[in-house]
LOGUGU-319691 format. One record per residue (C-alpha): residue in one letter; chain; x, y, z. Coordinates in nm, 2 decimals. Each point is the difference from the previous one (the first is absolute). Example, Ala and Ser with C-alpha at 12.3 -4.5 7.8 and 13.67 -1.06 7.14 Angstrom:
2
{rec A; A; {1.23; -0.45; 0.78}}
{rec S; A; {0.14; 0.34; -0.07}}
***
This chain:
218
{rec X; A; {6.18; -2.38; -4.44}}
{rec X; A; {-0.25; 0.12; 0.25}}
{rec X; A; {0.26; -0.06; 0.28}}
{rec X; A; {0.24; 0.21; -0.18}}
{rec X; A; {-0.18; 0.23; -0.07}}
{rec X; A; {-0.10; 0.01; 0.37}}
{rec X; A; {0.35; -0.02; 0.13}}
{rec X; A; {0.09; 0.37; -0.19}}
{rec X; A; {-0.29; 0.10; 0.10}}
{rec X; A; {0.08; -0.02; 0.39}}
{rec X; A; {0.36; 0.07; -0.09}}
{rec X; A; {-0.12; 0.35; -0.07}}
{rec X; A; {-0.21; 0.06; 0.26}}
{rec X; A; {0.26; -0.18; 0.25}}
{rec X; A; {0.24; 0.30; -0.10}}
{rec X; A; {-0.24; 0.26; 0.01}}
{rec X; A; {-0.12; -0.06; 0.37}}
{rec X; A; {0.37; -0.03; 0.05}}
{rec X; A; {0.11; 0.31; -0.18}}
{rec X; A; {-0.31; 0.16; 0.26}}
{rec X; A; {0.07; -0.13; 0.28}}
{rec X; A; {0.31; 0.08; 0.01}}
{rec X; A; {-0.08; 0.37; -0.08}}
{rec X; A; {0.13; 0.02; -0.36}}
{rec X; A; {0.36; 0.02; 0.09}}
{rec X; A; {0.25; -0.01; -0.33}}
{rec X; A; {0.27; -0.23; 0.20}}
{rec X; A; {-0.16; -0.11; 0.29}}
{rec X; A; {-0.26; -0.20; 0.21}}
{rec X; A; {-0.05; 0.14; 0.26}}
{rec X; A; {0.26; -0.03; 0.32}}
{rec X; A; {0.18; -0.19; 0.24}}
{rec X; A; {-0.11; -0.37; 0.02}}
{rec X; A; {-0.30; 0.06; -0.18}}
{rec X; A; {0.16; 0.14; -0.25}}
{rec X; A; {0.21; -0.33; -0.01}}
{rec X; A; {-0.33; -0.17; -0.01}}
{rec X; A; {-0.13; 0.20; -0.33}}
{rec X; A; {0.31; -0.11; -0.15}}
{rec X; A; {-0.04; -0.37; 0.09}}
{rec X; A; {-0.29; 0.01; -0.14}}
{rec X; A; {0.04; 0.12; -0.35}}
{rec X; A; {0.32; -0.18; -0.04}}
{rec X; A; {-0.21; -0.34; 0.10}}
{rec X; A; {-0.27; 0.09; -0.24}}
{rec X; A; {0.24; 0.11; -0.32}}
{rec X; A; {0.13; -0.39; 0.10}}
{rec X; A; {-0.29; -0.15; -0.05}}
{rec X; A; {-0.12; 0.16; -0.25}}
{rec X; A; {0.30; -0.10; -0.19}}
{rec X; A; {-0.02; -0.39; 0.10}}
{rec X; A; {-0.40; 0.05; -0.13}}
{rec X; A; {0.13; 0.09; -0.35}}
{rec X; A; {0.28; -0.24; 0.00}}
{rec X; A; {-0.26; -0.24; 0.14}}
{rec X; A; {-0.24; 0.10; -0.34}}
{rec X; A; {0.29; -0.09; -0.20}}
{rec X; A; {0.08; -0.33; 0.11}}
{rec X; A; {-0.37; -0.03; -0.02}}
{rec X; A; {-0.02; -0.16; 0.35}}
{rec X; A; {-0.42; -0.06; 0.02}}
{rec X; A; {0.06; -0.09; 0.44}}
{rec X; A; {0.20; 0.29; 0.08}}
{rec X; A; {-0.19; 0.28; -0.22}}
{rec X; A; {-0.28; 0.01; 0.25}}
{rec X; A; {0.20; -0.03; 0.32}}
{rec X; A; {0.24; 0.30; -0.09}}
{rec X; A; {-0.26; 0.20; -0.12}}
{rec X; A; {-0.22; -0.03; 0.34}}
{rec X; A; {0.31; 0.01; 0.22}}
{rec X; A; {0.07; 0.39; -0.16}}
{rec X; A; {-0.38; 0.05; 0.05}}
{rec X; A; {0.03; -0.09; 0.38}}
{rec X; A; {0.34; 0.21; 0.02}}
{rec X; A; {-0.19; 0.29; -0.14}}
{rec X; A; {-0.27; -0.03; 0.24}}
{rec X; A; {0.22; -0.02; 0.33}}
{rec X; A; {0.23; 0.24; -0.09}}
{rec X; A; {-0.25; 0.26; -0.07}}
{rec X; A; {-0.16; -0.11; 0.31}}
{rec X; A; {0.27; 0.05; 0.19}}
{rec X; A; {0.12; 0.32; -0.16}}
{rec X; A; {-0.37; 0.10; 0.13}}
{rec X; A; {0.11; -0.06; 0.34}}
{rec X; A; {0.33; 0.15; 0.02}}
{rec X; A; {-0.17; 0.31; -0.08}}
{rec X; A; {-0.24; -0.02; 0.23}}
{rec X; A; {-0.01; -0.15; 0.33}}
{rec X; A; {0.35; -0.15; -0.02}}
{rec X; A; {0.14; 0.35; -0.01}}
{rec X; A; {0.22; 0.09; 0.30}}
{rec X; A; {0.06; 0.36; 0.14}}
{rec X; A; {0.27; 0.08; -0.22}}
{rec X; A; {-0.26; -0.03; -0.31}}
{rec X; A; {-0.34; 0.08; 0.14}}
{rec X; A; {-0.30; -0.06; -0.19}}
{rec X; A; {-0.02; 0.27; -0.26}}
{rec X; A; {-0.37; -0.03; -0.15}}
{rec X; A; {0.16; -0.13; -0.31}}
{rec X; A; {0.06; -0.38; -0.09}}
{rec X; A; {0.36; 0.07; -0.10}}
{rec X; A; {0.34; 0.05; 0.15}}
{rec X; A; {0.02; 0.35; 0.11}}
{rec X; A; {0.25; 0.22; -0.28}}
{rec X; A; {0.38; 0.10; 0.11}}
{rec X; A; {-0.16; 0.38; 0.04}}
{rec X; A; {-0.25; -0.14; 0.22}}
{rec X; A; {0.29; -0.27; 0.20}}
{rec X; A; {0.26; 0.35; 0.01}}
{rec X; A; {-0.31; 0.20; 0.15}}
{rec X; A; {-0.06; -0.24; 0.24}}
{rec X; A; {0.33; -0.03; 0.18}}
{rec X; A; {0.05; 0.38; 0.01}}
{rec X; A; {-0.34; -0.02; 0.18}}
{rec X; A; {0.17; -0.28; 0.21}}
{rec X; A; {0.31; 0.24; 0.04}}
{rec X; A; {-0.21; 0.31; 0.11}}
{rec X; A; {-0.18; -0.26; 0.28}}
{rec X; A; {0.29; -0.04; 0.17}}
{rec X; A; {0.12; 0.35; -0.03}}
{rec X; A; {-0.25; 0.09; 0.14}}
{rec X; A; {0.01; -0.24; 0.30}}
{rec X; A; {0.34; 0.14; 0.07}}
{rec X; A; {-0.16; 0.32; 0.01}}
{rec X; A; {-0.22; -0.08; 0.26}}
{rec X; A; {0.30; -0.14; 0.22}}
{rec X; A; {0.23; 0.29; -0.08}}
{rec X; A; {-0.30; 0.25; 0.12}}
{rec X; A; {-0.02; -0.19; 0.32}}
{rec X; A; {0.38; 0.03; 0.05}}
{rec X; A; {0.16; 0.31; -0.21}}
{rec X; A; {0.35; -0.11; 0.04}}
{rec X; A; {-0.04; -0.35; -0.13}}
{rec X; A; {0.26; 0.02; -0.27}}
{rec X; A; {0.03; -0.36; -0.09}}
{rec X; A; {-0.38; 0.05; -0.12}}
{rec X; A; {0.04; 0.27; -0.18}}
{rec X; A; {0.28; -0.12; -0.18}}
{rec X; A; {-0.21; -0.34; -0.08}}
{rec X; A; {-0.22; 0.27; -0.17}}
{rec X; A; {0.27; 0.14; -0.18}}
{rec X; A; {0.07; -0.35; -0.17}}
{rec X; A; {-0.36; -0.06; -0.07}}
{rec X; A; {-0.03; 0.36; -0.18}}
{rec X; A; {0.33; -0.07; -0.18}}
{rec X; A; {-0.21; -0.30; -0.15}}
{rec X; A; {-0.26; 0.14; -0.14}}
{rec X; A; {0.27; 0.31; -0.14}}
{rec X; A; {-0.16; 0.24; 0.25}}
{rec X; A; {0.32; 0.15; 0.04}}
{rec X; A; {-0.09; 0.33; 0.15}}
{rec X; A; {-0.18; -0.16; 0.30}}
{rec X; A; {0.26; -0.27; 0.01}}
{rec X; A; {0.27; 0.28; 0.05}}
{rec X; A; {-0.24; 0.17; 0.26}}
{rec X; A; {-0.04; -0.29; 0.22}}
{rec X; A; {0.37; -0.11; -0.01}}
{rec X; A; {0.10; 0.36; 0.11}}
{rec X; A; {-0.25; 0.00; 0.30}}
{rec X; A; {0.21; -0.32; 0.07}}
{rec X; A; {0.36; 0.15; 0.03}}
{rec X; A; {-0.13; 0.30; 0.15}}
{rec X; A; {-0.09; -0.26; 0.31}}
{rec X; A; {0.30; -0.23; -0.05}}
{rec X; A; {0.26; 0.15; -0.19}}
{rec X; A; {0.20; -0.33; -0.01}}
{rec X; A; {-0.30; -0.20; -0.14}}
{rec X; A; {0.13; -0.19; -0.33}}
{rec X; A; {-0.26; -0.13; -0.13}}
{rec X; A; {-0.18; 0.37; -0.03}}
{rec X; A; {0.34; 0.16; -0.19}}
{rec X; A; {0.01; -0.39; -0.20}}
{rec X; A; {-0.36; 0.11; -0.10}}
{rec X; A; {0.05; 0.38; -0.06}}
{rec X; A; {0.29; -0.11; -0.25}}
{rec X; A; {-0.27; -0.21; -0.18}}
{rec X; A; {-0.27; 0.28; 0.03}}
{rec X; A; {0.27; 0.28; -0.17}}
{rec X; A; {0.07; -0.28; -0.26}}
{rec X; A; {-0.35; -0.04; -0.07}}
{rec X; A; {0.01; 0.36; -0.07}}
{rec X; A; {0.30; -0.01; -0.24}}
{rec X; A; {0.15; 0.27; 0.26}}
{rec X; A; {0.34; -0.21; 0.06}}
{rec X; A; {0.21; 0.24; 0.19}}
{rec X; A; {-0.22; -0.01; 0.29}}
{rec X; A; {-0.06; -0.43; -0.02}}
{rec X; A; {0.37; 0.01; 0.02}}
{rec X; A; {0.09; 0.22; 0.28}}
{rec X; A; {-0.35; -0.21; 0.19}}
{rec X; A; {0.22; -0.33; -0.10}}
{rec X; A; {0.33; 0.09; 0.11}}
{rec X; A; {-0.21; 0.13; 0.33}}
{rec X; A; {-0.13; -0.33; 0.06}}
{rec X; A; {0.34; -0.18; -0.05}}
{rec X; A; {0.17; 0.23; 0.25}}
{rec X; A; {-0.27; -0.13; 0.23}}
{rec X; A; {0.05; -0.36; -0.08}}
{rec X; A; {0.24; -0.08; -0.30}}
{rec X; A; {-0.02; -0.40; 0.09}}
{rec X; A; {-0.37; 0.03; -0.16}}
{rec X; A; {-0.06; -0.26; -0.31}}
{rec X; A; {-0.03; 0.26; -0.31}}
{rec X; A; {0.08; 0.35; 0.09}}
{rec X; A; {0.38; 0.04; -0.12}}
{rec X; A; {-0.11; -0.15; -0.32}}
{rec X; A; {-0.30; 0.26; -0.07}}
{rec X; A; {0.26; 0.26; 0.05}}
{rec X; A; {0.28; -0.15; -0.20}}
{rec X; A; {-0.28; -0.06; -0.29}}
{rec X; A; {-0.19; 0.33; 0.07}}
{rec X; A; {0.38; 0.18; -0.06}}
{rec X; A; {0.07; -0.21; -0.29}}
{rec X; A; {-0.31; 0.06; -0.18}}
{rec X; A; {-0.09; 0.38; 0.02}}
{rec X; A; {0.41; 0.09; 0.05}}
{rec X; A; {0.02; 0.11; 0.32}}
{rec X; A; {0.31; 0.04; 0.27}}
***
């Protein structure tokens, strides 16, 4: 009895320090492989939990023990381990965050605009150096369309064309940008620009055959 009582015991705790570990999420632990891992780790321990209870109920003296300190060691390591991949086993995608649990979606959203804005910015710094580098400027225009900074995304595609006017990745992007701004008039005309420039392009007839279709335009 002692031994079932101890086995509910760490059953609770074990989803507790999983439930904070994982930062609380309603549907999920955490992400990419260790997210995997989290739910490895509760399916194996809702297993043999079950074969403990069947194992009561067959009334199996030999194995009772065995299963009971086999969930104790799972507890252990996993909790060890989620230790770790919060803290030095953290790459530079997820840096340490002060906290020993997986960083929210706010937080993961926050950090790749931050990521986005880095490399903006080092375009910027290249662009500066040489003005008329339209094929950076237009990468900026992409990265701005990412993060739905449309405005900006429009500015530096513009700065583009007005360098290469043939350029069709900068009218691809401006299309995307007006789009982005529900203003589809314009993203139609920049679409039907860039397929004038090259209409072999993967994608562009059918964004203007769809973009027609869907807001009724000639």
């Amino acid at each position: 009895m002692k031994i079932h009582n101890r086995i509910l015991t760490f059953t609770i705790i074990y989803f507790v320090l999983i439930a904070f570990l994982s930062g609380f999420g309603p549907l999920s632990f955490g992400a990419g492989l260790g997210g995997l891992m989290y739910l490895f780790l509760i399916i194996l321990w809702i297993i043999i939990l079950g074969t403990y209870f069947l194992i009561i109920r067959l009334k199996n003296i030999v194995l009772k023990p065995i299963v009971s300190r086999l969930m104790i060691a799972i507890m252990i390591g996993s909790c060890l381990y989620m230790t770790l991949e919060f803290t030095y086993l953290r790459d530079g995608l997820y840096p340490w965050n002060g906290r020993i649990f997986m960083i929210s979606h706010e937080e993961q959203l926050q950090m790749e605009k931050e990521q986005i804005n880095s490399k903006i910015d080092s375009l910027e710094q290249e662009v500066r150096a040489n003005p008329d580098d339209y094929q950076s400027q237009t990468r900026q225009g992409y990265l701005l369309n990412e993060i739905e900074n449309w405005d900006r995304a429009i500015e530096k595609f513009n700065k583009a064309i007005v360098t290469n006017p043939r350029y069709f990745d900068a009218f691809y992007g401006l299309g995307e940008s007006y789009c982005g701004k529900a203003q589809y008039v314009l993203a139609l005309r920049a679409f039907e620009q860039a397929k004038s420039i090259d209409a072999s392009r993967e994608g562009v007839s059918d964004r203007i055959v769809n973009l027609k279709a869907a807001h009724r335009m000639k």
